[in-house]
VOZA-697668 format. One record per residue: z, y, x of N, C-alpha, C, CB in turn; residue in one letter. Coordinates in Angstrom, 1 decimal, always signed. Glycine has a CB too. Example, Ala and Ser with C-alpha at 12.3 -4.5 7.8 and 13.67 -1.06 7.14 Angstrom:
2
[[+7.8, -5.7, +13.2], [+7.8, -4.5, +12.3], [+7.8, -3.3, +13.2], [+9.0, -4.5, +11.3], "A"];
[[+7.1, -2.2, +12.8], [+7.1, -1.1, +13.7], [+7.9, +0.0, +12.9], [+5.7, -0.6, +14.1], "S"];
***
This chain:
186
[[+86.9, +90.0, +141.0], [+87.0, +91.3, +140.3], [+86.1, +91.3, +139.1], [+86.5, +92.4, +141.3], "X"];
[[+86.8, +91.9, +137.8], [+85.6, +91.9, +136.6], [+85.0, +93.0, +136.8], [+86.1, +91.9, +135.1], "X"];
[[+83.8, +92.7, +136.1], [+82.7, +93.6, +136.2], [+83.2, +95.0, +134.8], [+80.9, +92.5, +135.9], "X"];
[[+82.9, +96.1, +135.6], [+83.3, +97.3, +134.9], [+83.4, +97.5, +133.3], [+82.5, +98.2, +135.3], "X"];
[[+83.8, +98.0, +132.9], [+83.9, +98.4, +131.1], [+83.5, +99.2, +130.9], [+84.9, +98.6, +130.3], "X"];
[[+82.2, +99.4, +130.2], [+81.7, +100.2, +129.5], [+81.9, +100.7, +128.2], [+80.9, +100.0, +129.6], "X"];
[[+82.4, +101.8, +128.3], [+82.6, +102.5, +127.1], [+81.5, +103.8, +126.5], [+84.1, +103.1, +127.4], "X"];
[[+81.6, +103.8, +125.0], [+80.3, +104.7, +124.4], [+81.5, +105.5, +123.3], [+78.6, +103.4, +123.4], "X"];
[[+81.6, +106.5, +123.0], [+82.4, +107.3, +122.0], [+81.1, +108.3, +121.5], [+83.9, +108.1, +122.8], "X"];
[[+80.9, +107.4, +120.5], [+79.5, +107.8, +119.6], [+79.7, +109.2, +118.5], [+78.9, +106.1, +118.6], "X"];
[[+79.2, +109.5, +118.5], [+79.1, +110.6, +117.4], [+79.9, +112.2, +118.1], [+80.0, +109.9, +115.8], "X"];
[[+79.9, +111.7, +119.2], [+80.6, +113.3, +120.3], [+79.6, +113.7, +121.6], [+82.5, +112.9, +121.3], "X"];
[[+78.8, +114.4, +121.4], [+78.0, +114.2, +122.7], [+77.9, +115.5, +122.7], [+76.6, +113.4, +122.9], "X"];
[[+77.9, +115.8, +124.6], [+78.3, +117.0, +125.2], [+78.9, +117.2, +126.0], [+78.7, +117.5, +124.7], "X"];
[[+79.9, +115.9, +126.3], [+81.2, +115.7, +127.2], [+80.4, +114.8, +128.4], [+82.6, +114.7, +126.2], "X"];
[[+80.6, +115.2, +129.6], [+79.9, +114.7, +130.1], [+80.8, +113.3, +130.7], [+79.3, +115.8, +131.0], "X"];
[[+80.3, +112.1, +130.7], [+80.3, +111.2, +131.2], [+81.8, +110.8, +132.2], [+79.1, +111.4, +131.6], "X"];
[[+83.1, +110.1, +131.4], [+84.1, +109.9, +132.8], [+84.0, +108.5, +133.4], [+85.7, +110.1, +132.5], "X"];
[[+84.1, +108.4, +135.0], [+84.7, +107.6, +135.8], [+85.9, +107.0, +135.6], [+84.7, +108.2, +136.6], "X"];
[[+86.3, +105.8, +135.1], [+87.8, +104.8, +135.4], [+87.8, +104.1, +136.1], [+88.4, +103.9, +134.5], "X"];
[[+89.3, +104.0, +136.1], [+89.4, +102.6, +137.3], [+88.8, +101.3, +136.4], [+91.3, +102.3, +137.9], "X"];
[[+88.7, +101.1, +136.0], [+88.2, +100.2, +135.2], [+86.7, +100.3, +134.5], [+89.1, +100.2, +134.3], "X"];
[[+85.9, +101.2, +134.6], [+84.4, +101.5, +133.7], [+84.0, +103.0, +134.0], [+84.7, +101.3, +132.0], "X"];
[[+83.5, +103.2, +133.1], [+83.0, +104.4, +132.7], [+82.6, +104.4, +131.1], [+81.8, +104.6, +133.5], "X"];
[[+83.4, +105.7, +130.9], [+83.0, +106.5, +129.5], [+82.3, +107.3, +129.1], [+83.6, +107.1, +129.1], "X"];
[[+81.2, +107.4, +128.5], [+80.2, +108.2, +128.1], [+80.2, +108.6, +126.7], [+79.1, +107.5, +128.5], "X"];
[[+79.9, +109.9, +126.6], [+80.1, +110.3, +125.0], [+78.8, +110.7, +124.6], [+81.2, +111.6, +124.6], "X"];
[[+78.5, +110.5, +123.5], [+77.0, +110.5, +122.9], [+77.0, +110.7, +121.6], [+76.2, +109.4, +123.1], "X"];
[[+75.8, +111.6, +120.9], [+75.8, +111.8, +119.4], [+74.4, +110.3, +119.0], [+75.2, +113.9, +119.0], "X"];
[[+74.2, +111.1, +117.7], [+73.1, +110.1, +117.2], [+72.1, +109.9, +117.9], [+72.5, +110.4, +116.2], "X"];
[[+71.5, +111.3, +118.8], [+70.3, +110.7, +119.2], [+70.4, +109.8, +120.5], [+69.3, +111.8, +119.4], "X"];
[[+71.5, +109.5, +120.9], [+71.0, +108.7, +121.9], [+70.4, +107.2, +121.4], [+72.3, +108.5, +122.9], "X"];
[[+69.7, +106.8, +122.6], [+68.8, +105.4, +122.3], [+69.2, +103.9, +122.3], [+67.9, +105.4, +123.3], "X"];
[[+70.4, +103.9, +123.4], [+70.5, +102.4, +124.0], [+71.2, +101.8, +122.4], [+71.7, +102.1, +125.7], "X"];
[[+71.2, +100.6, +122.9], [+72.1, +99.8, +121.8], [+73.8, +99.7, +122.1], [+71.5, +98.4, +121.7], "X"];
[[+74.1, +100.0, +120.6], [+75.7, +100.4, +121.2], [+76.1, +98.8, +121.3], [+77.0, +101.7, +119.9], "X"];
[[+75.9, +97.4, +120.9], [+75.7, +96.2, +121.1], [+76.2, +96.2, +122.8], [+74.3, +95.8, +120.6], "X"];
[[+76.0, +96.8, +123.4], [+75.7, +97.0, +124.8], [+77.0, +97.1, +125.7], [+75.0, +98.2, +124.8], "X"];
[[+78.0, +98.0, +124.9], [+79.2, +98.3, +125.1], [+79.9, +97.3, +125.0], [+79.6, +99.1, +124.4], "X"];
[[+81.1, +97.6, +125.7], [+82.9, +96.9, +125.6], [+83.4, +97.0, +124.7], [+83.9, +97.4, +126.5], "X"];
[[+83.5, +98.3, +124.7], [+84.5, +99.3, +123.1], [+83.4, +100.7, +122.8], [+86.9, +100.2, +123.9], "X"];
[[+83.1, +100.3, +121.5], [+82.8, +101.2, +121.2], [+83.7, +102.3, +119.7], [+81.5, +100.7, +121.2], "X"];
[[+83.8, +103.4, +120.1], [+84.9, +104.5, +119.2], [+83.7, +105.2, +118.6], [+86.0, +105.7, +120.2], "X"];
[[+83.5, +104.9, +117.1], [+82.8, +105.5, +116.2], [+83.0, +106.6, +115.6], [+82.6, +104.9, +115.5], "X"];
[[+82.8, +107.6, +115.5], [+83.8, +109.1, +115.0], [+82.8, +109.2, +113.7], [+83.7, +110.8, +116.3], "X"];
[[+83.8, +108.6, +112.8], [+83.2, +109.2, +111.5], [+82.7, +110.4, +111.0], [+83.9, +109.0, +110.7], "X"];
[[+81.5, +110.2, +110.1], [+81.3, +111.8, +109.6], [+79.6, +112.1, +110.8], [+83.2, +113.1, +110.3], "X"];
[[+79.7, +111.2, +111.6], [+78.3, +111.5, +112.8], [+77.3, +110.6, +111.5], [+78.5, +110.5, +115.1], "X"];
[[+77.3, +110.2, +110.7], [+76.2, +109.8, +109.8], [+76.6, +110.0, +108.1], [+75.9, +108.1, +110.3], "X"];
[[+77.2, +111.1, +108.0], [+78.3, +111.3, +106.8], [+77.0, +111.1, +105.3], [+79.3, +113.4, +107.0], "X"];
[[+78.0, +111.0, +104.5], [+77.1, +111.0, +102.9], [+76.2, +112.5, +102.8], [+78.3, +111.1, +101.2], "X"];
[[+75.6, +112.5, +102.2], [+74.8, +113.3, +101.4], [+74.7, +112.7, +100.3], [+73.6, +113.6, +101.9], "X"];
[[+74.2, +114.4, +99.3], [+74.5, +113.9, +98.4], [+73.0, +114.9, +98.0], [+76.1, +113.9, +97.9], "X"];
[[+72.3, +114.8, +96.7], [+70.8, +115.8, +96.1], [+71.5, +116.0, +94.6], [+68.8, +114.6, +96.1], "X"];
[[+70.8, +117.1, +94.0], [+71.1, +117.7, +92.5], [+70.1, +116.8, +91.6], [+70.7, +119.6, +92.4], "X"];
[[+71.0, +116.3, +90.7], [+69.5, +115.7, +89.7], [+70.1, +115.9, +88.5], [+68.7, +113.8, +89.8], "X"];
[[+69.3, +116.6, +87.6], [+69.7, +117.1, +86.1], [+71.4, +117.3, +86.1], [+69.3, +115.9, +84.9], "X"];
[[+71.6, +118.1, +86.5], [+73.3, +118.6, +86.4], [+74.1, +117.4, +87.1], [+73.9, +118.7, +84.5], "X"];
[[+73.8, +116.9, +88.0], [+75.1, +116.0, +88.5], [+74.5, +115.6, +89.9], [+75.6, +114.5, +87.3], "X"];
[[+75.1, +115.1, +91.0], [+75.4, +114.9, +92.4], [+74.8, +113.3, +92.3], [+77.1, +115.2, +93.0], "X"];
[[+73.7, +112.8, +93.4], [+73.6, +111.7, +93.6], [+73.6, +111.5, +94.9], [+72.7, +111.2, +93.0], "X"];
[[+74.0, +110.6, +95.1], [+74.3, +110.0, +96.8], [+72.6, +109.8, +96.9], [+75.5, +108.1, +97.1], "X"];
[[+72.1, +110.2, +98.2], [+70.6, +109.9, +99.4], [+70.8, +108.9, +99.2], [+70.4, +110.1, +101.0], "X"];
[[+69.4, +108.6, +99.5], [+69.0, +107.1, +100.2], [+70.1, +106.9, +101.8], [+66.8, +107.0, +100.8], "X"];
[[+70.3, +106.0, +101.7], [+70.9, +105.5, +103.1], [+69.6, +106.3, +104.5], [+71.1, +103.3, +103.1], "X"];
[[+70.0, +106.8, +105.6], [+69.0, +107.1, +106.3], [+69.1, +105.9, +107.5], [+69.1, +108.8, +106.7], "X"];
[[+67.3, +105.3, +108.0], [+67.3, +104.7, +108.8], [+67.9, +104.4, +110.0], [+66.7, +104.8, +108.9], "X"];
[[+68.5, +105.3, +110.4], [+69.3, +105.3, +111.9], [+70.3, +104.6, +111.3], [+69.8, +106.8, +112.7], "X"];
[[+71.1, +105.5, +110.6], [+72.6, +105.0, +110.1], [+72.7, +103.4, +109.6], [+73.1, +106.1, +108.8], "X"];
[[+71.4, +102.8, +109.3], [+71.7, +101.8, +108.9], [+71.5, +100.5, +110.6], [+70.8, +101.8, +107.2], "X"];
[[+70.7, +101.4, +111.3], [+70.1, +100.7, +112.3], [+71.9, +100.4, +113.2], [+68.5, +101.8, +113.1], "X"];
[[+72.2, +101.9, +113.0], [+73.8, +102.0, +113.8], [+75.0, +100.4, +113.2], [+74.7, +104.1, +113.1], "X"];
[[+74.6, +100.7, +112.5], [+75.7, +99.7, +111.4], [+75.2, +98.3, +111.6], [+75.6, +100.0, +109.4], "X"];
[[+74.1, +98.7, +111.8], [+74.0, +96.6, +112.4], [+73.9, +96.4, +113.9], [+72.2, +95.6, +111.6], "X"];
[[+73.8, +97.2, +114.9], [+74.5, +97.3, +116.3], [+76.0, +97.2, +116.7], [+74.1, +98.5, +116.7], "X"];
[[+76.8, +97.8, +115.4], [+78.2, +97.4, +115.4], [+78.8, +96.5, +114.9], [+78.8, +98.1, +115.0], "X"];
[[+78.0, +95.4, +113.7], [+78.1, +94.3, +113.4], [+77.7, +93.4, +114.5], [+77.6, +94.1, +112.3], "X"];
[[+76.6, +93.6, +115.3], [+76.3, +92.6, +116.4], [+77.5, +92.9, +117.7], [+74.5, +92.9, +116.9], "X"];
[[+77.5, +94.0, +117.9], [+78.7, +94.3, +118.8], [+80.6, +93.4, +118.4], [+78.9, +96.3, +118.5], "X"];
[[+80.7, +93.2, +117.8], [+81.5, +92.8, +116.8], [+81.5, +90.7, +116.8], [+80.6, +93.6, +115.3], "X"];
[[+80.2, +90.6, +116.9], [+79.7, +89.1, +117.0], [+79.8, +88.6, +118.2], [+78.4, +89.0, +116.6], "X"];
[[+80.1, +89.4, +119.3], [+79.4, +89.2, +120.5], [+80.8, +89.3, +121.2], [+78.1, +90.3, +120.9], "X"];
[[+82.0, +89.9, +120.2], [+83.4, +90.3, +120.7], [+83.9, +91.6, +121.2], [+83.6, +89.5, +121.7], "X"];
[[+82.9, +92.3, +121.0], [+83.8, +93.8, +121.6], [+84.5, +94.4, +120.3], [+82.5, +95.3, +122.3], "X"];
[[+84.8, +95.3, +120.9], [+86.1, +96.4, +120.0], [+85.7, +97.1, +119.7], [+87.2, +97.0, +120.4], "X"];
[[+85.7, +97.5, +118.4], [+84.9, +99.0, +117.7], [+86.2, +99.6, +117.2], [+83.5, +98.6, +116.1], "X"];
[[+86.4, +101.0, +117.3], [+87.3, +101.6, +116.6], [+86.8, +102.9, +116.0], [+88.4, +101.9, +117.5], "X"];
[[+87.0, +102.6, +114.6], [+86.7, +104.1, +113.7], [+87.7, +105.4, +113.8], [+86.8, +103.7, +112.0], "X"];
[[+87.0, +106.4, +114.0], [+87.9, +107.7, +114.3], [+87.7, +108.1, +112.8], [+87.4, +109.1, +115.8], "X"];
[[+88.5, +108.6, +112.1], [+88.2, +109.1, +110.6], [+89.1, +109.7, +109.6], [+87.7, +108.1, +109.9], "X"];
[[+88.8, +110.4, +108.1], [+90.1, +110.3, +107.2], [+89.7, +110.1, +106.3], [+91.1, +111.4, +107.0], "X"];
[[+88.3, +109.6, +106.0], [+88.2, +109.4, +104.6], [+86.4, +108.4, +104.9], [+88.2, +111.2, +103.6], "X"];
[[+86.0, +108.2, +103.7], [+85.1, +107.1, +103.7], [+83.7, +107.4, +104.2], [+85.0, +106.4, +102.4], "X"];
[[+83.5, +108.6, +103.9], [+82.0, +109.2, +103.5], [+81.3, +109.6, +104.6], [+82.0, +110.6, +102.5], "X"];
[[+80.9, +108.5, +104.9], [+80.3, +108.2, +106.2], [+79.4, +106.5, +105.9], [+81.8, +108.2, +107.7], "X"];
[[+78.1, +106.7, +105.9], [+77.1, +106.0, +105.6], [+77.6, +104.5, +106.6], [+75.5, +106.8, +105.9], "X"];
[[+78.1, +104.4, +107.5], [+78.6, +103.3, +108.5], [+79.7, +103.2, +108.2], [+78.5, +103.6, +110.0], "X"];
[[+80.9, +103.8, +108.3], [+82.1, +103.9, +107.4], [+82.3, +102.6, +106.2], [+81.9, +105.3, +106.6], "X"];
[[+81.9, +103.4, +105.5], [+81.7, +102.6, +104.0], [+81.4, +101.3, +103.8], [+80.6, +103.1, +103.4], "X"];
[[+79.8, +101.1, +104.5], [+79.4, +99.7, +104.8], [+80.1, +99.2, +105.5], [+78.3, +99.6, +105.4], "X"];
[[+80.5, +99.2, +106.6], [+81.6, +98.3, +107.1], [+82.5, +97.7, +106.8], [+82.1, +98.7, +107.7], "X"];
[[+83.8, +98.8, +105.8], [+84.3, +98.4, +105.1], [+84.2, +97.2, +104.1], [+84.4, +99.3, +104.8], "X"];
[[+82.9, +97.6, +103.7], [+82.8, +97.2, +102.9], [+82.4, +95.6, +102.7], [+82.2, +98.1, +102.6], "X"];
[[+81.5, +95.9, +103.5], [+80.5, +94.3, +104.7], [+81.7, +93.3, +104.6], [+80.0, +94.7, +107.0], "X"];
[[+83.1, +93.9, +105.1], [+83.7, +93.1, +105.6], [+85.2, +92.9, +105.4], [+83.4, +93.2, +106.7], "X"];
[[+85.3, +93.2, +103.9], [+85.9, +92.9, +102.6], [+87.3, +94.0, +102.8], [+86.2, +91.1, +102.3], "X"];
[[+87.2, +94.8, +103.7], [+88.3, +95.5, +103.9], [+88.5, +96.6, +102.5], [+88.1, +96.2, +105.3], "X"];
[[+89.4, +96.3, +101.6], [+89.6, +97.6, +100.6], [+90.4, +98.3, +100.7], [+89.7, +97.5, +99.6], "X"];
[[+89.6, +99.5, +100.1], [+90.7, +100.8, +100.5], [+90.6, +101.7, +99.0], [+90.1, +101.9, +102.1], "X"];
[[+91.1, +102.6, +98.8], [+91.0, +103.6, +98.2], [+91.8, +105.0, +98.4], [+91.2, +103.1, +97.2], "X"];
[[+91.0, +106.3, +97.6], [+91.8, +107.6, +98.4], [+93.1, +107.5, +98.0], [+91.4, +109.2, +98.0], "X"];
[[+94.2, +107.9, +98.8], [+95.5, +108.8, +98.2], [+95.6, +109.6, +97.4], [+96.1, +109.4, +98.9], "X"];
[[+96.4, +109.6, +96.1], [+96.2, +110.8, +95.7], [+95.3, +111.6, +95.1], [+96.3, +111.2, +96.2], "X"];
[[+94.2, +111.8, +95.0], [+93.2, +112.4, +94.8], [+92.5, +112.9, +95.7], [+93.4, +113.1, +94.1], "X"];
[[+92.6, +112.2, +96.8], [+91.7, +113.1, +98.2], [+92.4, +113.9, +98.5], [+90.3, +113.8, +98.1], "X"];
[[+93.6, +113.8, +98.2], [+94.7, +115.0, +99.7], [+94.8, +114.6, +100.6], [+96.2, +115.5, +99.7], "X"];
[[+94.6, +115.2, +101.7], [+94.8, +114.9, +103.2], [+96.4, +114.5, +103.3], [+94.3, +116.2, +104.1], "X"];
[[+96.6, +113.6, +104.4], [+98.0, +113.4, +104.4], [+98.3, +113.5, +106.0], [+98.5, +112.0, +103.6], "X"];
[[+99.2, +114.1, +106.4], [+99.5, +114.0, +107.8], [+101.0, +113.1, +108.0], [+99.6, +115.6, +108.5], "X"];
[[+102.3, +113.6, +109.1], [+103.0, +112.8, +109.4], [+103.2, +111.6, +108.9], [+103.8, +113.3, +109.4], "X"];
[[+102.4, +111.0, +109.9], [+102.0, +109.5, +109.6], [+103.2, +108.3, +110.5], [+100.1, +109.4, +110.3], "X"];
[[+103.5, +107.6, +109.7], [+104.4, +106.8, +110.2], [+103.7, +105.5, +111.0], [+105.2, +106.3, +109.0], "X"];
[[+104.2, +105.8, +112.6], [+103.2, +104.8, +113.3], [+103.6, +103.7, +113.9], [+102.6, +105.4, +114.3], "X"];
[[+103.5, +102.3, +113.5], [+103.9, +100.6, +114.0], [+103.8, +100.6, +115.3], [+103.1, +99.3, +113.4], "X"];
[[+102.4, +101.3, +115.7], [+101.8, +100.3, +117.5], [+102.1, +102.1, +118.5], [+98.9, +99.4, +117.5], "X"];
[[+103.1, +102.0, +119.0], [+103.7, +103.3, +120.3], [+102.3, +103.5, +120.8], [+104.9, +102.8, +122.0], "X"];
[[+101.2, +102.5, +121.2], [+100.3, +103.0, +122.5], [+99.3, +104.1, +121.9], [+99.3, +101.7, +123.4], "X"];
[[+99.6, +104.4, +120.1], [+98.9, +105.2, +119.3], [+99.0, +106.5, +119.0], [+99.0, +104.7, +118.3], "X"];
[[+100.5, +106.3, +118.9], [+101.3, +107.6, +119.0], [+101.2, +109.1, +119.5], [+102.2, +107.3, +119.6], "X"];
[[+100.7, +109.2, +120.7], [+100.6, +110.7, +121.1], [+99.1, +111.0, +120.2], [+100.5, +111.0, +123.2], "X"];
[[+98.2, +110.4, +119.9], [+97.2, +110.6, +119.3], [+97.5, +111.2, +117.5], [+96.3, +109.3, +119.6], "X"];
[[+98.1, +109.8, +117.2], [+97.9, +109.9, +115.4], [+99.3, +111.6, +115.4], [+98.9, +107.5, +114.1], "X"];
[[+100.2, +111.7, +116.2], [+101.1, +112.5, +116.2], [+100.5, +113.9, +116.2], [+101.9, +112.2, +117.3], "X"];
[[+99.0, +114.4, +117.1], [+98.9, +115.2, +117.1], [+96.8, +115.2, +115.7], [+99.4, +115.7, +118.9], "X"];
[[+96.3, +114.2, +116.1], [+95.6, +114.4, +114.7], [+95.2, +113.7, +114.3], [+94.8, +115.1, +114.5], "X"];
[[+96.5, +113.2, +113.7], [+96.2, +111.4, +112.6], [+96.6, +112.5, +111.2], [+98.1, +109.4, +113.0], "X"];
[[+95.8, +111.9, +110.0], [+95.5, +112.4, +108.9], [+94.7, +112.0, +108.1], [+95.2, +113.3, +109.1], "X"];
[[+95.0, +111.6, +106.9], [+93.9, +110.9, +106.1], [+94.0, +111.3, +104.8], [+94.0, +109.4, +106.2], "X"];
[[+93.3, +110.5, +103.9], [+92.9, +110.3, +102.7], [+92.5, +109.2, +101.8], [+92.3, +110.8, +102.7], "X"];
[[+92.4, +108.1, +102.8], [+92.6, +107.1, +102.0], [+93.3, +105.9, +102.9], [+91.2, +106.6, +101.5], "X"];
[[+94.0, +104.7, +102.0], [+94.5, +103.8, +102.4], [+94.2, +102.7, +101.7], [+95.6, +104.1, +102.5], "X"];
[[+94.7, +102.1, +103.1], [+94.1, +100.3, +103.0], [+94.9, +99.4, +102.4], [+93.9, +99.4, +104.5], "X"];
[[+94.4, +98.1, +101.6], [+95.1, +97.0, +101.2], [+95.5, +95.8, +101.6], [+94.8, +96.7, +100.5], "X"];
[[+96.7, +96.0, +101.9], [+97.8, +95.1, +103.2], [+97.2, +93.7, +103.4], [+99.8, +94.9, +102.7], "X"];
[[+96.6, +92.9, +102.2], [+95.8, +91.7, +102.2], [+94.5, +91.5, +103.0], [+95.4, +91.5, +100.9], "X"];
[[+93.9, +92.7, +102.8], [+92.4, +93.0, +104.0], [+92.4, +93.4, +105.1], [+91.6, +93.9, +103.7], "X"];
[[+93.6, +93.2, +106.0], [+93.5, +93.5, +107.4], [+94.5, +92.2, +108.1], [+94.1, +95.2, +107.6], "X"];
[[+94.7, +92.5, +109.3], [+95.0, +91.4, +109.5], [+96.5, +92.4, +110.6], [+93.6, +90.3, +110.1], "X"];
[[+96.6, +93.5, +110.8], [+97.3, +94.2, +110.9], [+97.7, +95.5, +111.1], [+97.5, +93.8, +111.2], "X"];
[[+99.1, +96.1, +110.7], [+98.7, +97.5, +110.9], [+99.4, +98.2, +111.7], [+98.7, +98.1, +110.0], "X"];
[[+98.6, +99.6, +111.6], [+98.5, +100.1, +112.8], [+99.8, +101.7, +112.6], [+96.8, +100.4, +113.1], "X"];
[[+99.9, +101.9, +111.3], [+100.4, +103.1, +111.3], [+100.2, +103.3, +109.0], [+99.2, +104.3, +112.7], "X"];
[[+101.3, +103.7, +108.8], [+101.4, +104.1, +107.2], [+101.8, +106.1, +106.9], [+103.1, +102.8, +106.5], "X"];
[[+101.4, +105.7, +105.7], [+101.5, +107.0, +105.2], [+102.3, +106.5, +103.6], [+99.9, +107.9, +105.2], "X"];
[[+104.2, +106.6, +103.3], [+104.4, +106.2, +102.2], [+104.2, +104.9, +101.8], [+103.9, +106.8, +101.6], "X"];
[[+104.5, +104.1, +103.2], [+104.5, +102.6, +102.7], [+102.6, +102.2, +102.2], [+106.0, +102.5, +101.0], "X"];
[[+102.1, +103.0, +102.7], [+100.9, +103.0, +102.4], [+99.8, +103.2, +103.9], [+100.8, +104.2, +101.2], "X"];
[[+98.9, +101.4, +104.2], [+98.6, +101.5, +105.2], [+97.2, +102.2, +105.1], [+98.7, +100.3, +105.8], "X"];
[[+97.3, +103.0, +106.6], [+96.3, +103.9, +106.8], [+95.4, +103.9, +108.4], [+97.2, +105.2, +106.7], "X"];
[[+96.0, +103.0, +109.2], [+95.2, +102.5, +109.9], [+95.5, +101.1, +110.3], [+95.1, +103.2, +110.7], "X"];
[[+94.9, +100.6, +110.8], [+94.5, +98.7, +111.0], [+94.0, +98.2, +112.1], [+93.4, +98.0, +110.1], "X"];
[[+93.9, +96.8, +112.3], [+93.2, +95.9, +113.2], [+93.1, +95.2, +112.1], [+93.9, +95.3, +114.5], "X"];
[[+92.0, +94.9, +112.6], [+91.1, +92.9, +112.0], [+90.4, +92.7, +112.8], [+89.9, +92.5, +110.6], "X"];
[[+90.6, +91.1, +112.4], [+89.5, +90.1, +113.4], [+88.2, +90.2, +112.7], [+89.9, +88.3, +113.6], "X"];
[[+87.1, +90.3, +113.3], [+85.6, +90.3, +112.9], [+85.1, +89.3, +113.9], [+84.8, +91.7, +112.9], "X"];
[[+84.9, +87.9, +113.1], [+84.0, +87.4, +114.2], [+85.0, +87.2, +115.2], [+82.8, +88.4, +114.8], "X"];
[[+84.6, +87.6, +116.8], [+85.3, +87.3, +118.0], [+85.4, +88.3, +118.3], [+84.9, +86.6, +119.0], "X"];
[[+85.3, +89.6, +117.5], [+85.2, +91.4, +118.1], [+86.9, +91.6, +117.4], [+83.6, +92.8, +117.1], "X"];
[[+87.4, +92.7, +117.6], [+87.9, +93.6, +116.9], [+87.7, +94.7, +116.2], [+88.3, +93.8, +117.2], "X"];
[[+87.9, +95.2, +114.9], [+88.0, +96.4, +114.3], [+88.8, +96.7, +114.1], [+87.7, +96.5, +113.5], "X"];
[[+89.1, +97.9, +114.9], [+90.1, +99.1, +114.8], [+90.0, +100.5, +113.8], [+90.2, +99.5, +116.0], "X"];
[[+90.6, +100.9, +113.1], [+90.7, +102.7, +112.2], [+91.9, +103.0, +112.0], [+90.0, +103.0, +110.5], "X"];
[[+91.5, +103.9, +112.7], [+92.6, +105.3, +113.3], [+92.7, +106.4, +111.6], [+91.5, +106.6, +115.2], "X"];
[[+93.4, +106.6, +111.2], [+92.9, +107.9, +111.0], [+93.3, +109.2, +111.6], [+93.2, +108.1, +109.7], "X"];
[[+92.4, +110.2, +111.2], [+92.2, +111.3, +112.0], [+91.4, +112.7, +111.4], [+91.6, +110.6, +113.2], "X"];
[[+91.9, +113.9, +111.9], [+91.1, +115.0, +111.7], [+91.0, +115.7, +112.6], [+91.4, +115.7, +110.9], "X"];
[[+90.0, +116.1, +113.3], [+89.7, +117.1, +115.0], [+90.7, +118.2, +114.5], [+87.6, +117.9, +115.5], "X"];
[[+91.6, +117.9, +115.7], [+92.2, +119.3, +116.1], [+92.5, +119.6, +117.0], [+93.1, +119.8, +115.7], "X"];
[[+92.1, +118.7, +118.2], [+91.7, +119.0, +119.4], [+91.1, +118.5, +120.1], [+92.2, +119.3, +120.0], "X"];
[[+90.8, +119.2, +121.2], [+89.6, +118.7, +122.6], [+89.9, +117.8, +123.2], [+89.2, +119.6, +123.7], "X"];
[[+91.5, +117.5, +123.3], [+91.4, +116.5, +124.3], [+91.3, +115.0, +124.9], [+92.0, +116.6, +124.6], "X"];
[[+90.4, +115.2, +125.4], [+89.1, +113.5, +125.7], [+90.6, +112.5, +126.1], [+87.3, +113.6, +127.8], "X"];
[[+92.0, +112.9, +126.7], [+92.7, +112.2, +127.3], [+92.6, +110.9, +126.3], [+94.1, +112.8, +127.6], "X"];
[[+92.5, +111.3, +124.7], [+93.4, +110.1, +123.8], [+92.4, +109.0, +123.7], [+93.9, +110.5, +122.1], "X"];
[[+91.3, +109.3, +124.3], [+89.9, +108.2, +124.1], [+90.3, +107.0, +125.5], [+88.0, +109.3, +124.4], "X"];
[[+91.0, +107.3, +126.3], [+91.1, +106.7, +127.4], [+92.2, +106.2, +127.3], [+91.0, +107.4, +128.3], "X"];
***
């Protein structure tokens, strides 16, 4: 018998903790402590470490990166090294872990459009489907060279992915909360 799967769905805490036949799922915001390294699969919900931005002489500058967020982003690169599955919940970049990631790991993207949200999303992989169907939605899309496959388009234009990292996987969904239900995490 293999030993249980632990699952972490980071940046949602509140939800108290489920039982599988297979593991247990636990949902948690920033402040929790352990290392997400720790996990099987960990589901990153973008926006739990989002940009900021300060006023300086008439124009918007991006913050310093803040300590956690950067501490988070190299727990998911070690998670990643070590072989587990990370999957980004998201619709757009602006998310201090987000970004870097992307970025770290040559995936390019850019918005649609001008940052319009886009919904009825055309989806490749079924086991995705009841999810992206009810809140898949984005704003930016990926370039078909930087992934290694996909997951679902918007206009012949990919919008979520798999890649190999290392011996892990990276997964991004896109997505916008429009509802509660924990079923699609499972």
């Amino acid at each position: 018998m293999s030993r249980p799967r632990q699952i972490i769905v980071f940046g949602t805490g509140g939800i108290k903790p489920l039982k599988l036949d297979y593991g247990e799922m636990i949902f948690e915001d920033e402040d929790f402590n352990r290392h997400l390294a720790e996990y099987d699969i960990i589901i990153y919900c973008a926006g739990t470490f989002g940009h900021k931005y300060e006023r300086v002489l008439h124009h918007s500058v991006l913050e310093t990166v803040p300590a956690e967020a950067i501490r988070r982003e190299k727990e998911i690169r070690l998670a990643l090294e070590k072989g587990r599955t990370v999957c980004i919940i998201g619709f757009d970049d602006e998310d201090y872990i987000v970004s870097g990631l992307l970025k770290s790991f040559k995936i390019y993207y850019g918005y649609i459009h001008e940052r319009e949200t886009f919904r009825n999303i055309e989806v490749k992989k079924s086991e995705f489907k009841p999810f992206l169907d009810d809140v898949g939605a984005t704003q930016i899309g990926f370039n078909k060279d930087s992934i290694d496959d996909a997951i679902c388009y918007i206009h012949e234009t990919v919008v979520g992915f798999s890649k190999r990292i290392g011996n892990g996987l990276l997964l991004f969904l896109p997505c916008i909360w429009g509802s509660k239900d924990i079923n699609y995490f499972i």
